[in-house]
C-alpha positions in Angstrom: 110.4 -63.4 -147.3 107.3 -61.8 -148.3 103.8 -61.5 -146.8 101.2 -64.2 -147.8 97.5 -62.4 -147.7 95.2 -63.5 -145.2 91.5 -63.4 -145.4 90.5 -59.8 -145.9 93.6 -59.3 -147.3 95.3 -58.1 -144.5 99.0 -59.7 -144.6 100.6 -62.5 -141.8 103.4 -64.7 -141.4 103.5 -67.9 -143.3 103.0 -70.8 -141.4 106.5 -72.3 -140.3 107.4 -75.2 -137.4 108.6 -74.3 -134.2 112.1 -75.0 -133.7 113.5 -77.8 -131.1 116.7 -79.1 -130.2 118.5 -76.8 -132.3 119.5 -73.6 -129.9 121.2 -73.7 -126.7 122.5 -71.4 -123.8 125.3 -72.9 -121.5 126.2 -72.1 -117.9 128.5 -68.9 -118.9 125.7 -67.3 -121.5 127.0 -68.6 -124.3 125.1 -69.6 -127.2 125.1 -73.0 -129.3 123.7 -73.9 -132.6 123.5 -78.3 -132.5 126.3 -78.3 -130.0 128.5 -75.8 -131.5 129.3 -72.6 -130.0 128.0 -69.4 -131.8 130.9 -67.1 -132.1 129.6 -64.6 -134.8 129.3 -61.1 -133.4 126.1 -60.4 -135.7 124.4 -64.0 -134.8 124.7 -63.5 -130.9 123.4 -59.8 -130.9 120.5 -60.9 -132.4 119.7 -63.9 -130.0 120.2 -61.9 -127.2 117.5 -59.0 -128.9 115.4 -61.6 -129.7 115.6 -63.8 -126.4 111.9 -63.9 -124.6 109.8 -66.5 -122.2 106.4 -67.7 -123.5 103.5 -68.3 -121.6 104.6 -71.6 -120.8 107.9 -71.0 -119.4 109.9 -71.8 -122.1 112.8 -69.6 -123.4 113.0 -68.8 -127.4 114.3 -66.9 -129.9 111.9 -65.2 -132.5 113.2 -65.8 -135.7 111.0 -63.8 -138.2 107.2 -66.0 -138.2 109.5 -69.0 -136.3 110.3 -69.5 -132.8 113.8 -71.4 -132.1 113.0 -73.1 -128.2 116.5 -73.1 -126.4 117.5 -75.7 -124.3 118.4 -74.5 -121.0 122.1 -75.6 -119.1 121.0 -73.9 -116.1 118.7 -70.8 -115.4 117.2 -68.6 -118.3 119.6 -65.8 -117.3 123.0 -66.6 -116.5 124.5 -63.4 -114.8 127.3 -61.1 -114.8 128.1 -58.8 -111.6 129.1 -55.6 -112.6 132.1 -53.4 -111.3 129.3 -52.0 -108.7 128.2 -55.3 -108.0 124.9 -55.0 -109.7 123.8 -57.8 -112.0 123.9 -57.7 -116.1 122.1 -60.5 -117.9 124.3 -62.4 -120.4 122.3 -60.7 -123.1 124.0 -57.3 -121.7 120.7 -55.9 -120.0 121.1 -54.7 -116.7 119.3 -57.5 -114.5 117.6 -54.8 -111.8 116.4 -55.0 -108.6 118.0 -58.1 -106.6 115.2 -59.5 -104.8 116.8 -63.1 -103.1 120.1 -64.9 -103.2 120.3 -68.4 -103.0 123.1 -71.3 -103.1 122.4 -74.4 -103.8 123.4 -77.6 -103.4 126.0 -77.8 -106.3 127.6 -74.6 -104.6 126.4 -72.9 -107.4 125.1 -68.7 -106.8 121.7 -67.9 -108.2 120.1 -64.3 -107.8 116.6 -63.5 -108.0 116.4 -60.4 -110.4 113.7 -58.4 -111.8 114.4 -59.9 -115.1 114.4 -63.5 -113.5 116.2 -65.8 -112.2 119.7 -66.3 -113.1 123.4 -68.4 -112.4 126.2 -66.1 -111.5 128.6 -66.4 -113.9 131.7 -68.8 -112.3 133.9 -66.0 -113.1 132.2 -63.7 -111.1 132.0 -66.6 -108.4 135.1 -64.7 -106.3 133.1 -61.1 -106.5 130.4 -62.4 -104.9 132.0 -64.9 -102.6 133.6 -61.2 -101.5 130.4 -59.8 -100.8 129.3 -62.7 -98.5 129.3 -61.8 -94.9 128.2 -63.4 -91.6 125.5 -61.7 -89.6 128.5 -60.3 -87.6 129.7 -58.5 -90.3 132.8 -61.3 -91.2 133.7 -62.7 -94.9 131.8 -65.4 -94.9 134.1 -69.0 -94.7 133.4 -72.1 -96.5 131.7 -73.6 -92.9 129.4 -70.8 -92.8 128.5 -71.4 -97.1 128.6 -75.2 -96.1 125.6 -74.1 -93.4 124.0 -72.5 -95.8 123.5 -75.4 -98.2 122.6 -77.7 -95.7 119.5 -75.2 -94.8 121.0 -73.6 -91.7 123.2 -70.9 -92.4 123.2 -67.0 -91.6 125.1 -65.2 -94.5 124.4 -62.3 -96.3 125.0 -61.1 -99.4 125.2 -57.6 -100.2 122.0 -57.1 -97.7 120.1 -59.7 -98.2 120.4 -63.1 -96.5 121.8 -66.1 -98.5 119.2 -68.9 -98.3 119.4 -72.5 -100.3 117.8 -73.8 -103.1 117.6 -77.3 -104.7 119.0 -77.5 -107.9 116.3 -79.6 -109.2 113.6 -77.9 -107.8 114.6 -74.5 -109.8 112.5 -75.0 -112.8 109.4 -75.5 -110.7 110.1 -72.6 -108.3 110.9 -70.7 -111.0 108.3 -71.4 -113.8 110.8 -72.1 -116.2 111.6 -75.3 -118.8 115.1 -76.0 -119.2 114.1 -78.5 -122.3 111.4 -77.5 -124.3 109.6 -80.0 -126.2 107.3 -80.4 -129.0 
């Protein structure tokens, strides 16, 4: 694709459409192109390079001069704990600093990261169930997760306590769209 000259000659993009409906990220970080899963090697490392929130709060992917929104299954980042525990994006980024950890009221584990927030991969579900602990010090039990998502509980994960979050208040909180729209 070649440069088309702007006024004073300096060159820009050409004007293309934005891009809706078309991209998607499911709950496990894996891409989709109309509903079909993107397996190509090449095609996924360059959505995950290209992967960026606007203003807005909607997630795309820059495409040369176009930007592809992606529809959203969950959170923005869906996140994999490493062998230390610490969060990678599904991009492969390390997440950083952990600054909350929250259930809510699917049962579903959500950390809040420097890079944003993000689902815990349901594979690492057991790893972090692992690192839950009462306030006493014990792996935490279902009744004690159960407290939690009814808004009373006292676990902690790796340090931090384990407080719940409304699924469909996540966006909001959050500042993200999980279905961008023209």
């Amino acid at each position: 694709m070649s440069f088309i000259p702007a006024s004073g000659g300096a060159p820009r993009w050409p004007d293309v459409p934005a891009c809706y409906g078309w991209l998607s990220l499911d709950r496990r970080g894996n891409w989709a192109l109309r509903g079909e899963r993107v397996e190509h090697a090449g095609l996924i490392r360059f959505l995950n390079q290209h992967y960026r929130r606007d203003e807005a709060g909607n997630w795309l992917v820059d495409n040369g001069p176009q930007k592809v929104y992606v529809a959203l299954e969950y959170t923005p980042w869906v996140l994999r704990l490493d062998t230390d525990g610490s969060p990678s994006t599904h991009t492969g980024s390390p997440a950083g600093e952990v600054r909350a950890a929250l259930l809510d009221d699917e049962g579903n584990a959500l950390l809040d990261t420097r890079a944003g927030i993000g689902l815990v991969d349901d594979r690492d579900l057991a790893v972090f169930l692992s690192d839950c602990r009462t306030s006493s010090g014990e792996t935490a039990e279902e009744d004690a997760l159960m407290a939690v998502m009814a808004g009373a509980g006292d676990v902690w994960w790796n340090g931090l306590p384990l407080r719940y979050v409304a699924r469909a208040e996540m966006p909001s909180r959050f500042g993200y769209v999980p279905a961008p729209a023209a």
